[in-house]
C-alpha positions as a Python dict, from the first residue, in 0.01 Angstrom:
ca = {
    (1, 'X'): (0, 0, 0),
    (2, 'X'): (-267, -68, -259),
    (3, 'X'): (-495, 253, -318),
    (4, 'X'): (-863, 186, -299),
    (5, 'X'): (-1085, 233, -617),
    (6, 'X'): (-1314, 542, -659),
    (7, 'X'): (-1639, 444, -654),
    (8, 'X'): (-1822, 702, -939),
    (9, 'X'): (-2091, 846, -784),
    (10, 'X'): (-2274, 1071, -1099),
    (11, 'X'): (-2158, 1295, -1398),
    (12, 'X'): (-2187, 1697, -1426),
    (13, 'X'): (-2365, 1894, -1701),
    (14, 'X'): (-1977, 1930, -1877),
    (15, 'X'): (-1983, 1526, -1880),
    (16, 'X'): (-1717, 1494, -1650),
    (17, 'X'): (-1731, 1182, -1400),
    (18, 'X'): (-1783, 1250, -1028),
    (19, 'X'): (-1571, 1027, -769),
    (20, 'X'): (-1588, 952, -439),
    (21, 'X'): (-1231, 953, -344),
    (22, 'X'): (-1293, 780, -16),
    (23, 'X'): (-1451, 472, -112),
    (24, 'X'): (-1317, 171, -12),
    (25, 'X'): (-1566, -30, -251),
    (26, 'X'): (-1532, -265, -607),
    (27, 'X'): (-1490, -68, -916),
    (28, 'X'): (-1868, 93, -1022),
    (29, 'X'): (-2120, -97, -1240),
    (30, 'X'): (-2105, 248, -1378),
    (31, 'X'): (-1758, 217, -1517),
    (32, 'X'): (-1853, -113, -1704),
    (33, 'X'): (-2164, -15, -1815),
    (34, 'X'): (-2154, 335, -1925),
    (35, 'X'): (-2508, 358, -1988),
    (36, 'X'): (-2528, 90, -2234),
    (37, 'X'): (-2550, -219, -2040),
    (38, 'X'): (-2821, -122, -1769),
    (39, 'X'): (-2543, -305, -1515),
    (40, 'X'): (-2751, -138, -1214),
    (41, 'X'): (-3085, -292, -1327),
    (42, 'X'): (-3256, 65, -1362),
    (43, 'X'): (-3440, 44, -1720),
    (44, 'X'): (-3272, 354, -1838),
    (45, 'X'): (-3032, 531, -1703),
    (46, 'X'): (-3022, 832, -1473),
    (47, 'X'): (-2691, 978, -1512),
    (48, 'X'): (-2715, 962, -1916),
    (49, 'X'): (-3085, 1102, -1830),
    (50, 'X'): (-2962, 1430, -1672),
    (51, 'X'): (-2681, 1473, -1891),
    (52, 'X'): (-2860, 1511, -2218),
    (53, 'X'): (-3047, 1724, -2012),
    (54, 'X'): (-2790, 1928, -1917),
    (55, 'X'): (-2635, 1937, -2284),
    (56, 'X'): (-2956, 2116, -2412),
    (57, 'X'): (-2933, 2386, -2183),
    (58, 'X'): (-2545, 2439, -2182),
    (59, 'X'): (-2506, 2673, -2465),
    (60, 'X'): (-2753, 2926, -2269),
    (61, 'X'): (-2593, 2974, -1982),
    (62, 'X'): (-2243, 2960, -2061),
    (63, 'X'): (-2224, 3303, -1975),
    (64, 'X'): (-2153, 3514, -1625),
    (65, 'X'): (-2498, 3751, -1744),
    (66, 'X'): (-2843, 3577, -1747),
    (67, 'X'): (-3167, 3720, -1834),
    (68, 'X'): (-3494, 3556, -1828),
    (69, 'X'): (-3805, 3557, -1645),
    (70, 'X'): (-3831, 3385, -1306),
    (71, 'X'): (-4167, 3143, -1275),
    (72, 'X'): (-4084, 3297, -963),
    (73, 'X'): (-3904, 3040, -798),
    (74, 'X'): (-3644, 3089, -516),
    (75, 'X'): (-3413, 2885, -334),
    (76, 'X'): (-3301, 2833, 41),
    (77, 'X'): (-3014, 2602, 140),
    (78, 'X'): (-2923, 2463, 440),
    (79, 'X'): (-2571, 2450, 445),
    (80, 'X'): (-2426, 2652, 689),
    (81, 'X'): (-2700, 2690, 877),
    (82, 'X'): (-2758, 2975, 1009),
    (83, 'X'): (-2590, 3134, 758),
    (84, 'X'): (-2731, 3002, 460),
    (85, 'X'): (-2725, 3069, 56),
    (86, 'X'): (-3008, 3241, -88),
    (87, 'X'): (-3156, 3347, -412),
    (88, 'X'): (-3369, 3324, -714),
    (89, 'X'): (-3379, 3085, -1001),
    (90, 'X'): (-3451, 3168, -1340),
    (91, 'X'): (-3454, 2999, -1666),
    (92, 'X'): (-3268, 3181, -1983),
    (93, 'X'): (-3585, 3201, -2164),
    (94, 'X'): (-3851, 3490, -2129),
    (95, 'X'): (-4230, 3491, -2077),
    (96, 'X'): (-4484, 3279, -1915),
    (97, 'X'): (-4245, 3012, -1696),
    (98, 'X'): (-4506, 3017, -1466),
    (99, 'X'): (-4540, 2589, -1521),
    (100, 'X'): (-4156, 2563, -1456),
    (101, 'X'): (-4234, 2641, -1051),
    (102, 'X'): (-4578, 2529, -1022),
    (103, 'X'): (-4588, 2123, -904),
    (104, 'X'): (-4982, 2175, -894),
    (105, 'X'): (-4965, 2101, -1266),
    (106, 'X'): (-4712, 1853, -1289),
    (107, 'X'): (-4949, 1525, -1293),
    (108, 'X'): (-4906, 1359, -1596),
    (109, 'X'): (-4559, 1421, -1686),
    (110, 'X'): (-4318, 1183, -1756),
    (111, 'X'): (-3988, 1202, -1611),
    (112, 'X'): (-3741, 1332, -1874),
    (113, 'X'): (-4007, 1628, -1945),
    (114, 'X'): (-3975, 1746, -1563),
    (115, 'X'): (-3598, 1717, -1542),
    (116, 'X'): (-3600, 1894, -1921),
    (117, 'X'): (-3773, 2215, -1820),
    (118, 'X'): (-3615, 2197, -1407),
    (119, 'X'): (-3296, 2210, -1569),
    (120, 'X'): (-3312, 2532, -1734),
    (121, 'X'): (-3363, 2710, -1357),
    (122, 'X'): (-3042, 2802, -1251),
    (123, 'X'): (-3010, 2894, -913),
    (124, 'X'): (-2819, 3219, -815),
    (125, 'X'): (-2653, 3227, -488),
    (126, 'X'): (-2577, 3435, -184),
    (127, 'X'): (-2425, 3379, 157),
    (128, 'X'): (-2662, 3564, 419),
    (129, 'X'): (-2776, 3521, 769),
    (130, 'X'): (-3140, 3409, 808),
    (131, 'X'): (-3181, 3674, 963),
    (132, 'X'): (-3078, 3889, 755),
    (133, 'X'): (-3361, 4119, 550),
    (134, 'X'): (-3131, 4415, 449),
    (135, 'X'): (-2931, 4415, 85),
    (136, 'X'): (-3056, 4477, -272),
    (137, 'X'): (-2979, 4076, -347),
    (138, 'X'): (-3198, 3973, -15),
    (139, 'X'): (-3475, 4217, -90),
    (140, 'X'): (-3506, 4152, -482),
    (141, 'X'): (-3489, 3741, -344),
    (142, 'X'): (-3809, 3817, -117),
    (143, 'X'): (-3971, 4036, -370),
    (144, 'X'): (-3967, 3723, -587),
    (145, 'X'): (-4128, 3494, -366),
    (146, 'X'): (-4404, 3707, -325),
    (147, 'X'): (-4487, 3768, -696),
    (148, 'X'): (-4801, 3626, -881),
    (149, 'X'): (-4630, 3576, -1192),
    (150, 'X'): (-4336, 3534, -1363),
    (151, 'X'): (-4076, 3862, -1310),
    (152, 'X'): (-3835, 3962, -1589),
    (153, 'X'): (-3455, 3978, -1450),
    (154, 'X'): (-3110, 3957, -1482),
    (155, 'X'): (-2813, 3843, -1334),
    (156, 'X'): (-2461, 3919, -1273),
    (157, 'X'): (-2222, 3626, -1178),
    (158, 'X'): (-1887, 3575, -1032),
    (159, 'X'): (-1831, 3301, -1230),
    (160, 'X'): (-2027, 3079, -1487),
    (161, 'X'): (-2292, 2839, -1334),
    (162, 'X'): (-2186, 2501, -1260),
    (163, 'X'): (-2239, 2221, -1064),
    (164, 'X'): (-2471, 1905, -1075),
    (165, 'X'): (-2821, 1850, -1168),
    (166, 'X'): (-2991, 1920, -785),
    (167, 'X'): (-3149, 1613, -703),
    (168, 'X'): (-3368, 1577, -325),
    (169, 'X'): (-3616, 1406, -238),
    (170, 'X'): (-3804, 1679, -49),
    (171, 'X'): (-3731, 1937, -344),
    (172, 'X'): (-3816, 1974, -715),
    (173, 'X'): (-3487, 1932, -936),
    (174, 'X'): (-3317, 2213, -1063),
    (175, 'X'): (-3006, 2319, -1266),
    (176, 'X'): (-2669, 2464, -1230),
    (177, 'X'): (-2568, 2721, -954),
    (178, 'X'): (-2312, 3048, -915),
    (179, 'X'): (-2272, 3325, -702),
    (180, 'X'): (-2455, 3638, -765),
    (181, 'X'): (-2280, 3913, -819),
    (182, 'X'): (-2590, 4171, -981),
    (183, 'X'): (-2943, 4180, -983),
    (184, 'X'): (-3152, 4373, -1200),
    (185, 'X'): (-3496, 4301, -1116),
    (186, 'X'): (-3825, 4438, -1296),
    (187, 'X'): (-4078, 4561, -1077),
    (188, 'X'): (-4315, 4243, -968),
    (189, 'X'): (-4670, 4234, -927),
    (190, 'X'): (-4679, 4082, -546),
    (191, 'X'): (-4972, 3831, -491),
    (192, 'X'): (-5222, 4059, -317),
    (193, 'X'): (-5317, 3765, -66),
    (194, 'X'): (-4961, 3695, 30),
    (195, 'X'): (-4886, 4111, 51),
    (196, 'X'): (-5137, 4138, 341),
    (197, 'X'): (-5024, 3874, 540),
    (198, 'X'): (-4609, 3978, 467),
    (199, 'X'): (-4759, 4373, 580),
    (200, 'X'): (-4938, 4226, 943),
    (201, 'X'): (-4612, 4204, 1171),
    (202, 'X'): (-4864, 4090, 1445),
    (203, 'X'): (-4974, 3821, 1233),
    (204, 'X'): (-4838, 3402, 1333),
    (205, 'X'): (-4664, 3252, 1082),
    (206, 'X'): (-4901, 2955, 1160),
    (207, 'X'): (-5218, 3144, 1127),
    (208, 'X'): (-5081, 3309, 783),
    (209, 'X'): (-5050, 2930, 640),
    (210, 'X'): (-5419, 2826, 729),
    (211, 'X'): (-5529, 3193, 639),
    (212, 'X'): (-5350, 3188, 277),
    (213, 'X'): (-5488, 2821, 202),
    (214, 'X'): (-5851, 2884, 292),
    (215, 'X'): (-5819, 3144, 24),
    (216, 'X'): (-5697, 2950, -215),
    (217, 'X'): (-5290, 3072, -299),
    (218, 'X'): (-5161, 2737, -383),
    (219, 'X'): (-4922, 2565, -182),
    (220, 'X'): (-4615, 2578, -366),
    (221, 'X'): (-4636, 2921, -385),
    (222, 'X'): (-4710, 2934, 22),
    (223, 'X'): (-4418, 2731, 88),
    (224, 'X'): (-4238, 2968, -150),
    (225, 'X'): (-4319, 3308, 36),
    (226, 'X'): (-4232, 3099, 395),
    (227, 'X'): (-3917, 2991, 295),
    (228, 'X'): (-3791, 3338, 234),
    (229, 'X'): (-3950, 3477, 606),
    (230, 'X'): (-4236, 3639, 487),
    (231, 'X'): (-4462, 3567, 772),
    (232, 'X'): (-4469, 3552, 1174),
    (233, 'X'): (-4439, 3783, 1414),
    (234, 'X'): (-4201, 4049, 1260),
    (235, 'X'): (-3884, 4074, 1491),
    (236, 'X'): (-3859, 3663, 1485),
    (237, 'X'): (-3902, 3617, 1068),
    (238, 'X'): (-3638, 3462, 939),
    (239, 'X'): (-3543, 3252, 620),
    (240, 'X'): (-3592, 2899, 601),
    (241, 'X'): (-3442, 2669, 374),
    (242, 'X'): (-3656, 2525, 131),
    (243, 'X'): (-3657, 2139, 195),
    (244, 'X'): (-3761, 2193, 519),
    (245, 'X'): (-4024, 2471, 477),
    (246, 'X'): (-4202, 2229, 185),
    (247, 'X'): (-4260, 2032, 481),
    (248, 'X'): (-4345, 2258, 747),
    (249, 'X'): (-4638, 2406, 523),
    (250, 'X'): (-4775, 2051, 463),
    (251, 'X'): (-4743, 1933, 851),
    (252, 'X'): (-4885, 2265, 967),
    (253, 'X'): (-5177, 2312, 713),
    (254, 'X'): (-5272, 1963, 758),
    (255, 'X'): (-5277, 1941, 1105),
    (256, 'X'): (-5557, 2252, 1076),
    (257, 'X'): (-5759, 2043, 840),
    (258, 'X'): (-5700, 1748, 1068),
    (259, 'X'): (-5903, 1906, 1358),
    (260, 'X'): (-6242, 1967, 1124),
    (261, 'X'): (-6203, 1631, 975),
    (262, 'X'): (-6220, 1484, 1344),
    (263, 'X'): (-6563, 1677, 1403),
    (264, 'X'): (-6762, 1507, 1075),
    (265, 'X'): (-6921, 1188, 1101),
    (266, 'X'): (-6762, 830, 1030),
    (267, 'X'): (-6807, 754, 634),
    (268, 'X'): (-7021, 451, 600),
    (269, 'X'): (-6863, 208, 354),
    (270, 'X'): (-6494, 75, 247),
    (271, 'X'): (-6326, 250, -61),
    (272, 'X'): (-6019, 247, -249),
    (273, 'X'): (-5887, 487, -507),
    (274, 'X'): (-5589, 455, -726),
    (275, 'X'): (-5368, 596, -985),
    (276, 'X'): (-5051, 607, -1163),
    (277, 'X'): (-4769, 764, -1279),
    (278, 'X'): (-4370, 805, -1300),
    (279, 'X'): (-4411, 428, -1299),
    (280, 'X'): (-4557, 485, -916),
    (281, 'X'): (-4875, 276, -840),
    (282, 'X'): (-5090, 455, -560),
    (283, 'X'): (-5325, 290, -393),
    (284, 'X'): (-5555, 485, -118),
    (285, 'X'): (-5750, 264, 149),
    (286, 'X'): (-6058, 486, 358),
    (287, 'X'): (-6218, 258, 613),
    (288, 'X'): (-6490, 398, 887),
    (289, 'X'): (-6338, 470, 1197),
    (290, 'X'): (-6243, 765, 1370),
    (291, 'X'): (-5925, 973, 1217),
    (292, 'X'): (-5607, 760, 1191),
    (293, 'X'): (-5345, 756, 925),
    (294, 'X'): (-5083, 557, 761),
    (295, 'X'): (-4846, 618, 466),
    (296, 'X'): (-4633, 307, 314),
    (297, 'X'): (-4385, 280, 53),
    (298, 'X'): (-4272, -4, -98),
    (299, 'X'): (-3899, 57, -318),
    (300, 'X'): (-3868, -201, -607),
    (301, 'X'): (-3481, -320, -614),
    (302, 'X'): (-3274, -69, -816),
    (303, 'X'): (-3512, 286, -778),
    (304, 'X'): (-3348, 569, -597),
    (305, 'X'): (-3334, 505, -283),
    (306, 'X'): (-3300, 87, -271),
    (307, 'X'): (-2964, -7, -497),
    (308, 'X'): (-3023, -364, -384),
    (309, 'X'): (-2999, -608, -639),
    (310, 'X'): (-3342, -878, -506),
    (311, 'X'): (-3515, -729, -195),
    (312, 'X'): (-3846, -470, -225),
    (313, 'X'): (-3786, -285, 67),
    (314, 'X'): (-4106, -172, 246),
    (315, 'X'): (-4144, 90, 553),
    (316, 'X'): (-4410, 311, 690),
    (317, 'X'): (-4509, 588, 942),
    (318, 'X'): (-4869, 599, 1095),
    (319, 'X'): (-5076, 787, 1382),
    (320, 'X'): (-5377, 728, 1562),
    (321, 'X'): (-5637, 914, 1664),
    (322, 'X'): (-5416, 1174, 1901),
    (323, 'X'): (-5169, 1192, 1613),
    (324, 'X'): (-4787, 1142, 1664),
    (325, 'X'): (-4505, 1366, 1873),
    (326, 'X'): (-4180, 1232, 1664),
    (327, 'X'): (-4145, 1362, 1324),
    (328, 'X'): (-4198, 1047, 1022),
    (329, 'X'): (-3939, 835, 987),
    (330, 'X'): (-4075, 828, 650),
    (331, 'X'): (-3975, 1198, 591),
    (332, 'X'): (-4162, 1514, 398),
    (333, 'X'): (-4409, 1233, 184),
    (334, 'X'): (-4561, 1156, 493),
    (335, 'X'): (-4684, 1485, 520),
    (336, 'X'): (-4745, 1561, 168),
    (337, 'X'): (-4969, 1289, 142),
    (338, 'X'): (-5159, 1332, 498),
    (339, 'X'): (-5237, 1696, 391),
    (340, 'X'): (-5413, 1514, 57),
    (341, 'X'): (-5627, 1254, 253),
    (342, 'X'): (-5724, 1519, 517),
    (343, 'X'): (-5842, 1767, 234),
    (344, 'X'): (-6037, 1507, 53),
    (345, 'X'): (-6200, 1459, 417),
    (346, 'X'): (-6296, 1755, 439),
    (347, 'X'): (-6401, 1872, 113),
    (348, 'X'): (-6701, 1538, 200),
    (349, 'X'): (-6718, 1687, 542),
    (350, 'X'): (-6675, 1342, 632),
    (351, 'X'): (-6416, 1126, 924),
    (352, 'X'): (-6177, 776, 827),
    (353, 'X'): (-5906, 579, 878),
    (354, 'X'): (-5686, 641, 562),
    (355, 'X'): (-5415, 371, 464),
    (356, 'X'): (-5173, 509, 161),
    (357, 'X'): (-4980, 255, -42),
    (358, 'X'): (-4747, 330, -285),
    (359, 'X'): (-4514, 85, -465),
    (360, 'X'): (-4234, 253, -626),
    (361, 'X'): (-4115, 52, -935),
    (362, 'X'): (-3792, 66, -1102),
    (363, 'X'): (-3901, 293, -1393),
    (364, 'X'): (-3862, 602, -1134),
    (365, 'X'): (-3498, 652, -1169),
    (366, 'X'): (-3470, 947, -949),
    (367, 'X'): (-3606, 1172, -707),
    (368, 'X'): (-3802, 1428, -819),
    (369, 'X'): (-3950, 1554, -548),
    (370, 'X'): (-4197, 1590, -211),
    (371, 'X'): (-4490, 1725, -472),
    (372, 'X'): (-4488, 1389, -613),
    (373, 'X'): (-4694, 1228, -350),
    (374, 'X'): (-4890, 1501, -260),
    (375, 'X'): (-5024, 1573, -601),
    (376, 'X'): (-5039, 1197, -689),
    (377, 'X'): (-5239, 1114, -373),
    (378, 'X'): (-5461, 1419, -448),
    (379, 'X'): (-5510, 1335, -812),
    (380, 'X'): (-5606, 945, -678),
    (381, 'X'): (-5867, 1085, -465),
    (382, 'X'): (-6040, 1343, -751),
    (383, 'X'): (-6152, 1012, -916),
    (384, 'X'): (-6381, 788, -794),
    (385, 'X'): (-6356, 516, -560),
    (386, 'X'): (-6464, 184, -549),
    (387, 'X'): (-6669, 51, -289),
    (388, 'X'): (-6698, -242, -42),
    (389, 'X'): (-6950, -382, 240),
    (390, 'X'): (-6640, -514, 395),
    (391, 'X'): (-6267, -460, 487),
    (392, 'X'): (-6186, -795, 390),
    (393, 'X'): (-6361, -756, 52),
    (394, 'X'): (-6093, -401, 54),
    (395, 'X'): (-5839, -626, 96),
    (396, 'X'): (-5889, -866, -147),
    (397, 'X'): (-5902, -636, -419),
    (398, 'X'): (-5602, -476, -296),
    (399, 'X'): (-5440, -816, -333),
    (400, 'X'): (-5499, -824, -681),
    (401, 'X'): (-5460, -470, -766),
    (402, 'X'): (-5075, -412, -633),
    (403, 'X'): (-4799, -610, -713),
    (404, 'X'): (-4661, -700, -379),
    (405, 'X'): (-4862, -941, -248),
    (406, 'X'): (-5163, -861, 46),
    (407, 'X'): (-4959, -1043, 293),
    (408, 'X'): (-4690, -773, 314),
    (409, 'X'): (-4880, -482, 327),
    (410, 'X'): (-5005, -606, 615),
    (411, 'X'): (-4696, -724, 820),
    (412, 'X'): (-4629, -364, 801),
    (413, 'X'): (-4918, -191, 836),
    (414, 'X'): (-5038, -119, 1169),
    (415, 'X'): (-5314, 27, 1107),
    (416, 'X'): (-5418, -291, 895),
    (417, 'X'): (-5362, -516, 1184),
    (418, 'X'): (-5541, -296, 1453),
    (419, 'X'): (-5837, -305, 1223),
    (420, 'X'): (-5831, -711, 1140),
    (421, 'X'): (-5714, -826, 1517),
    (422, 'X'): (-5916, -535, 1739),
    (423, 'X'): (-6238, -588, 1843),
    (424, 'X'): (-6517, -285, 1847),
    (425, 'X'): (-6828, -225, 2010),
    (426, 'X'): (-6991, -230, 1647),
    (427, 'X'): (-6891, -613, 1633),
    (428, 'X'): (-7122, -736, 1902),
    (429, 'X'): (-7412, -492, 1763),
    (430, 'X'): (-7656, -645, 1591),
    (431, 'X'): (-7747, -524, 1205),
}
């Protein structure tokens, strides 16, 4: 019986090729082209990308001990749930990391320079219930997602770190990985506006999202303290792996802002605002009209998530006035970028319809994470707009401003079509 080929699926930070031993599939393009040929159509690639990555850091952390200073930065999984693997992640360098963990500053950056300084986090793990709060390695983990700045520390592990460059699409990258075996931890100056709400055991984890973000604390560093069960009522806190508490911060706070944003008054013209970056094109359509909101993404053969060879793949999420009872099909960048429209809203004190377009070309190689889009679409809508009399005057500068043509957007848009096809009472008012 002929054995089926391995189909290579990436390469570790020791260079070694990863197989999938159950693949049925033709040889890889990867085997042919071994980063010089650009076989998969990507215009560099992102195995060869992480790897010389991963080569500058080696030499640091080839070692069971690690000292450095965490940004602080902490990690959840979800494997094994509800017994999950916690703990912190810290670079072997000492000082101000702060920018290592903080997404908020990220716009700008090119690729290789986020999975340069992501790679030097190594993540330190330990098998725990969520529920489990007691333990030097679980109380120095919480104690770092409280912090305001970065914490000296070091670590003790069973073995050296390993493993692959952590790629998601919800989560920031980050390096290698190894059980903990020590902590040493220097006492951390804990975020005085995160202490209060960790000390108030009365206190709804919901109500200690809104609180913390009308006061300013940044929401990486919210979704940071949530992850690790620093808020809610105290006998149901519990920890929560990151990927999805990135997302539950996002849905919940913008939900809040949601509600005021449905009070202010329609805005009174059409307006578009744009940007780019990571070879993203954002595009962000505000219409009068009572709340209503749409996110799409178009994938350009050969990015991350669309390996086809031809076909731009487009899809969407959207929700009306009521809002929506399923979570996005779309996933966490549905939320991320809701939460931006709904604070630029509000910051105007103003009420729209709010269409987000993204198109996704091939120059983003990999998945860097949820912050992307919600610090893209926020940077978009700092800048300012232009503006129309008219949607269809919106649209036609949409049709020359993205690539895909108009026609697309709007096959999948629904919000597009409800506002060209349904009539309103403003339409049979005379000017």
């Amino acid at each position: 019986m002929k054995t089926a080929p391995r189909k290579f699926i990436d390469i570790n930070e020791s260079g070694r090729a990863i197989f999938d031993e159950n693949s049925g599939s033709a040889s890889s393009l990867c085997l042919q082209c071994r980063g010089a040929k650009l076989l998969c159509g990507k215009e560099r690639c992102p195995i060869l990308v992480k790897f010389y990555s991963s080569v500058k850091t080696k030499s640091l952390i080839d070692s069971t001990s690690l000292h450095g200073s965490t940004p602080p930065s902490v990690f959840v999984g979800r494997e094994g749930y509800p017994k999950v693997n916690i703990g912190p992640m810290l670079p072997p360098i000492q000082g101000d990391t702060a920018f290592i963990d903080t997404p908020e500053q990220w716009v700008g950056r090119k690729i290789d320079d986020i999975v340069d300084f992501r790679m030097k986090l190594v993540r330190g793990k330990y098998r725990t219930s969520i529920r489990n709060f007691s333990g030097k390695i679980v109380e120095f983990t919480r104690e770092i997602a409280l912090a305001a700045r970065p914490v000296d520390m070091e670590v003790i592990f069973e073995k050296k770190p390993r493993g692959n460059i952590a790629l998601y699409d919800e989560v920031q990258p980050h390096g290698p990985s190894a059980p903990i075996k020590k902590v040493w931890l220097e006492n951390p100056r804990v975020e005085p506006r995160i202490e209060k709400a960790y000390y108030d055991g009365d206190l709804k984890a919901k109500d200690a999202l809104i609180e913390l973000y009308r006061k300013g604390v940044l929401i990486s560093r919210i979704q940071k303290a949530f992850s690790v069960g620093a808020f809610g009522v105290e006998e149901r806190r519990k920890f929560v792996p990151t990927r999805w508490s990135i997302t539950a911060v996002d849905s919940t706070i913008g939900n809040e802002i949601k509600k005021k944003v449905k009070e202010y008054p329609f805005i009174n013209e059409y307006r578009i605002y744009e940007t780019q970056s990571l070879d993203n094109r954002w595009l962000v359509l505000m219409y009068p009209s009572a709340w209503q909101y749409e996110l799409i993404e178009a994938w350009y053969p050969n990015t991350t998530w669309n390996p086809s060879k031809r076909q731009i793949v487009i899809f969407g999420d959207h929700e009306f006035y009521k809002g929506r009872s399923t979570y996005a099909t779309i996933g966490g960048c549905y939320y991320a970028a809701r939460l931006a429209t709904a604070e630029a809203l509000n910051r105007e004190r103003r009420q729209a319809g709010v269409v987000v377009l993204r198109e996704i070309h091939p120059g983003y190689i990999m998945p860097v994470g949820v912050w992307n889009v919600r610090e893209h679409v926020r940077d978009a809508l700092r800048k300012e707009p232009r503006k129309f009399e008219t949607f269809q005057q919106a649209l036609a500068y949409i049709s020359g401003a993205m690539d895909i043509p108009l026609k697309r957007w709007i096959e999948t848009s629904e919000l597009i079509k409800d506002r060209l096809h349904q009539r309103r009472i403003e339409d049979f008012v005379e000017p």
